[in-house]
C-alpha positions as CSV (number, residue, x, y, z in Angstrom):
1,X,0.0,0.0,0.0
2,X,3.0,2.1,0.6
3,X,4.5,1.5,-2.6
4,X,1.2,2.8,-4.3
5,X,0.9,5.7,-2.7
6,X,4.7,6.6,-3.3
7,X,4.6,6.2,-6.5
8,X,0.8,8.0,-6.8
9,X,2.7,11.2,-5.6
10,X,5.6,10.6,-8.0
11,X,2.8,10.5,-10.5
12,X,0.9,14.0,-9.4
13,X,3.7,16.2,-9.3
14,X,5.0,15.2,-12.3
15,X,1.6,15.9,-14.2
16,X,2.1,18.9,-11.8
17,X,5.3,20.1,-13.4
18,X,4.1,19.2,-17.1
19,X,1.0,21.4,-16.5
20,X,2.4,24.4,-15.3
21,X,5.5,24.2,-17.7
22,X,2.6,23.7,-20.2
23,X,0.9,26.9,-18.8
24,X,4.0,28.8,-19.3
25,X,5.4,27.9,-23.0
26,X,1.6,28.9,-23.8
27,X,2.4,32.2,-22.5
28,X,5.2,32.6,-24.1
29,X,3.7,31.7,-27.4
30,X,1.2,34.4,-26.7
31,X,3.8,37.4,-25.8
32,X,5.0,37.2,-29.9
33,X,1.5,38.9,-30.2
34,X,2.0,41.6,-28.1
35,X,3.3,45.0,-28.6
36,X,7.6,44.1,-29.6
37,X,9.7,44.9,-27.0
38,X,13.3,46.2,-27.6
39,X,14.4,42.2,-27.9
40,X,11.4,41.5,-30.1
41,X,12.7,44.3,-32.9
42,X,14.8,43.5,-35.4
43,X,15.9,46.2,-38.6
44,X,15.0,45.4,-42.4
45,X,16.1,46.4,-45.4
46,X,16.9,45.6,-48.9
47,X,19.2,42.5,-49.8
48,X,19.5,43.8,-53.6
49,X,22.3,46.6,-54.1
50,X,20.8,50.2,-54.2
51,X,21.2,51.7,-58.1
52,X,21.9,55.4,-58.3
53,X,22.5,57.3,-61.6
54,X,25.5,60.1,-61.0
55,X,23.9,63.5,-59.4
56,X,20.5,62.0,-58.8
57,X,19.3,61.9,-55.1
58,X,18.9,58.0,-53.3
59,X,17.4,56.5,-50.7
60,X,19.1,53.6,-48.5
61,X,16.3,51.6,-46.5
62,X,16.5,50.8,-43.1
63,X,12.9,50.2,-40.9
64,X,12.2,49.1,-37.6
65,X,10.3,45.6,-37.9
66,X,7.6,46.9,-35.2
67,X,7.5,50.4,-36.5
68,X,7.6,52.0,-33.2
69,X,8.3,55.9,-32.9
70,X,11.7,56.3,-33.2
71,X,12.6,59.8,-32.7
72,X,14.1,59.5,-29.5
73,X,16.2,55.9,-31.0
74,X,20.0,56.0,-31.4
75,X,20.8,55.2,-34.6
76,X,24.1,55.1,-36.7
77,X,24.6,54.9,-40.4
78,X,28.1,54.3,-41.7
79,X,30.4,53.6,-44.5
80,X,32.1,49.7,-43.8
81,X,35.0,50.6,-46.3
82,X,36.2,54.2,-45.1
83,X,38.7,53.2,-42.9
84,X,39.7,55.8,-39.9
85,X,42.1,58.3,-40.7
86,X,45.5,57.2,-40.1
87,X,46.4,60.3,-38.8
88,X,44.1,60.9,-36.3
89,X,45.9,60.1,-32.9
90,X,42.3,58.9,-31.3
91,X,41.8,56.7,-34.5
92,X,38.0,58.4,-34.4
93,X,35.6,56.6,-36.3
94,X,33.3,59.1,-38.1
95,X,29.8,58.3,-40.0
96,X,27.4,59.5,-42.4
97,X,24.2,59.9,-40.3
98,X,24.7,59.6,-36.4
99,X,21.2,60.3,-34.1
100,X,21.5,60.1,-30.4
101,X,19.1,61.7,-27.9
102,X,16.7,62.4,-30.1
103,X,18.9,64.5,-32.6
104,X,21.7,64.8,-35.2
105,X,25.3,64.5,-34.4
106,X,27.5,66.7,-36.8
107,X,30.6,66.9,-35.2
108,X,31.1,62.8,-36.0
109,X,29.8,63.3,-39.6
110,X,31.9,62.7,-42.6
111,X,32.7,66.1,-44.4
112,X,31.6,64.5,-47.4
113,X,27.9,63.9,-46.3
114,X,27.4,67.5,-44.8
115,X,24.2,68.6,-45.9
116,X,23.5,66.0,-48.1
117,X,22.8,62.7,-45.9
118,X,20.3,62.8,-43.4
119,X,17.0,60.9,-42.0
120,X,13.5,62.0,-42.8
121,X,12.2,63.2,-39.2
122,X,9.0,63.2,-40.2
123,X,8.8,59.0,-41.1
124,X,10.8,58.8,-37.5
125,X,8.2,58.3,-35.7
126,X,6.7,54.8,-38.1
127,X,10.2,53.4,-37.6
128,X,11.3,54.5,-40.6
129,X,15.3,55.4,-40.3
130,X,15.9,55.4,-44.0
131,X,18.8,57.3,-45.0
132,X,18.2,59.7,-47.9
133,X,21.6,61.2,-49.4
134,X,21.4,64.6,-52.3
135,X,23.1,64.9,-55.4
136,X,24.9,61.5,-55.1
137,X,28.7,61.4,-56.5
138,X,31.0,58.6,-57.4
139,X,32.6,58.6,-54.3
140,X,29.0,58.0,-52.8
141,X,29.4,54.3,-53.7
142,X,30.0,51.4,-51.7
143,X,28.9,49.3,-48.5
144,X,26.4,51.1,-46.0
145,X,25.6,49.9,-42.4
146,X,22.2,50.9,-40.5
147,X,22.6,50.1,-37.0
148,X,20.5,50.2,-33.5
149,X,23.1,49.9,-30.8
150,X,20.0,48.7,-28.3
151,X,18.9,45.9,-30.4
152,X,22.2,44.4,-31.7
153,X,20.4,44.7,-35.2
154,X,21.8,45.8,-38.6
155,X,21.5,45.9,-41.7
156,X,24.0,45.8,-45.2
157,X,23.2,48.0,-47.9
158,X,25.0,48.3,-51.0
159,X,25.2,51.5,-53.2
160,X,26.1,51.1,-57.0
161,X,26.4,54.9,-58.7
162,X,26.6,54.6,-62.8
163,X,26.9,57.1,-65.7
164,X,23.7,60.1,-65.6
165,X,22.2,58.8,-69.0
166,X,18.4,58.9,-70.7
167,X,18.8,55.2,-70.3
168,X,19.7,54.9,-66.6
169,X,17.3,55.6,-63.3
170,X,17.6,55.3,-59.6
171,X,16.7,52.1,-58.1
172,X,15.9,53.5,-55.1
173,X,12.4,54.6,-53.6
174,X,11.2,57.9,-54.2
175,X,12.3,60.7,-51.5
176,X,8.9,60.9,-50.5
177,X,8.5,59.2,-47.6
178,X,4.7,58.1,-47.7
179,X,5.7,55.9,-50.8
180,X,8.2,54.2,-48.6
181,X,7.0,50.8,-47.5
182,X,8.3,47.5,-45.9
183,X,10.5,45.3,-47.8
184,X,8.7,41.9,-49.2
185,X,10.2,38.9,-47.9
186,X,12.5,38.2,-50.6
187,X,14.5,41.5,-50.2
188,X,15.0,41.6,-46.4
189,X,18.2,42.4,-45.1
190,X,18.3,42.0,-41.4
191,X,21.2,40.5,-38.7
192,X,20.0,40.7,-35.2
193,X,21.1,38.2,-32.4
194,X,18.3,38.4,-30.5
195,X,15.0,37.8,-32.3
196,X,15.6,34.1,-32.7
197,X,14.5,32.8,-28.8
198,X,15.4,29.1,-27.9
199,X,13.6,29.4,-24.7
200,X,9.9,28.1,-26.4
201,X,11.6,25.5,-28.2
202,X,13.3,24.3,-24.8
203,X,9.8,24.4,-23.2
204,X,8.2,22.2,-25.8
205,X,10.8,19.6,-25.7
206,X,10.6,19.7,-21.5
207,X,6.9,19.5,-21.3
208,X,6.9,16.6,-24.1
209,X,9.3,14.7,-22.2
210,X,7.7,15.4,-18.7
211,X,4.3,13.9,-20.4
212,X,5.8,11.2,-21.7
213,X,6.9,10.2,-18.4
214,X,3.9,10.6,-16.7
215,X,2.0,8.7,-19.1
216,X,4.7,6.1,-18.4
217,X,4.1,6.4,-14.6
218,X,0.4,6.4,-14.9
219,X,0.8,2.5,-17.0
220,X,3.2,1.8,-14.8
221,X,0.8,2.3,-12.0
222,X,-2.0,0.8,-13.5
223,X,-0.5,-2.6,-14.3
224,X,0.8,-2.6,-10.6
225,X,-3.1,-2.1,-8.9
226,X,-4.3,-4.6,-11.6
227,X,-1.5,-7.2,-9.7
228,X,-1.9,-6.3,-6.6
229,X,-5.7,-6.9,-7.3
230,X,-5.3,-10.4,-8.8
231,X,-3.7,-11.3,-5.5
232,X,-6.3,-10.8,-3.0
233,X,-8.8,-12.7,-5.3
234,X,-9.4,-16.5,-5.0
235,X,-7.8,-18.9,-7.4
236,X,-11.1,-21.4,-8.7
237,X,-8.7,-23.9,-9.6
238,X,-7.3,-24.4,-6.2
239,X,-11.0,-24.1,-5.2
240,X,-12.4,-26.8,-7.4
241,X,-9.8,-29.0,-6.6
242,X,-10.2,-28.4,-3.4
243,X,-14.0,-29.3,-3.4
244,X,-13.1,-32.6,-5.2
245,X,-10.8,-33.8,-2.5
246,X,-13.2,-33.3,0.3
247,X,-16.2,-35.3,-1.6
């Protein structure tokens, strides 16, 4: 009687643990839906290079996956092959569009980009940091980065400037921002470290192993009352045996 009641409690609070692990992995599963929080966000852009035709004005695209304001967000936007100046004793990186605090930083901006690059402040508050640069020259060309410090997030763009010809246009968006929208599937650009959560996974596999071993428990359990049963019950063989001895 002992042994069934010890392994009766083994039995409840593992279903116990399953449940309530159960419980949580469905809350989990139902946070996704919620308003993103910072490790929820992730940045998008375009995977296909950015054409420009020589003088025209471009648009690299960089947006905030939840499209929260973010006018208050730091954000950087940089140039991965302009190497610091050698000559700079602090080695000082500089970059095309720096926003901290809920403004522009010009005294880390490339000469270059003065009053040519910048962010449209209006499309801030969708999440839109898109960079838009004016009157775009050879030297314009090459490997942009758009990058959220808070959110570990980035992403790659690449500028290609060609010839100004009749037979050339910009690739790019319009400048007006309303016309801006979110990349389709195909021609996102994102790297972010965080968006990708085990922890759900881990919960699935733990509840599905915890239920199998209750299940196993609860056999386990059943086979043993059905034998402890069969032993307190009369064998009718013995019996009629018994009855044929005694006449």
């Amino acid at each position: 009687m002992t042994h069934s009641r010890n392994v009766l409690v083994v039995y409840v609070m593992t279903f116990s643990v399953s449940f309530w692990l159960a419980v949580f992995a469905v809350a989990a599963d139902s946070a996704s839906i919620l308003p993103a929080s910072d490790g929820d966000q992730f940045l998008t852009g375009s995977a296909q290079p950015i054409t420009a035709s020589l003088g025209d004005d471009v648009v690299l695209p960089c947006l905030l996956s939840s499209g929260r304001d973010a006018r208050l967000l730091t954000f950087e936007w940089s140039r991965l092959d302009v190497e610091p100046d050698p000559s700079d004793p602090l080695r000082r990186v500089y970059y095309v569009y720096l926003r901290r605090g809920g403004a522009e930083l010009t005294d880390m901006k490339l000469a270059s980009y003065n009053d040519r690059a910048s962010a449209f402040e209006a499309e801030l508050t969708r999440g839109n940091l898109s960079l838009s640069i004016r009157n775009v020259t050879y030297t314009d060309r090459g490997m942009y980065r758009c990058f959220v410090p808070s959110l570990r997030s980035h992403v790659i763009i690449q500028l290609v400037v060609v010839p100004a010809s009749p037979t050339t246009w910009t690739t790019a968006p319009s400048l007006v921002p309303r016309n801006f929208h979110t990349p389709d599937s195909g021609d996102i650009n994102n790297n972010n470290d965080d968006h990708k959560n085990p922890i759900t996974w881990i919960l699935s596999a733990t509840f599905v192993v915890l239920l199998s071993v209750s299940v196993a428990i609860f056999i386990v359990v059943q086979q043993w009352r059905k034998k402890e049963a069969t032993k307190g019950e009369p064998n009718h063989l013995d019996v009629d045996q018994s009855r044929a001895l005694t006449e």
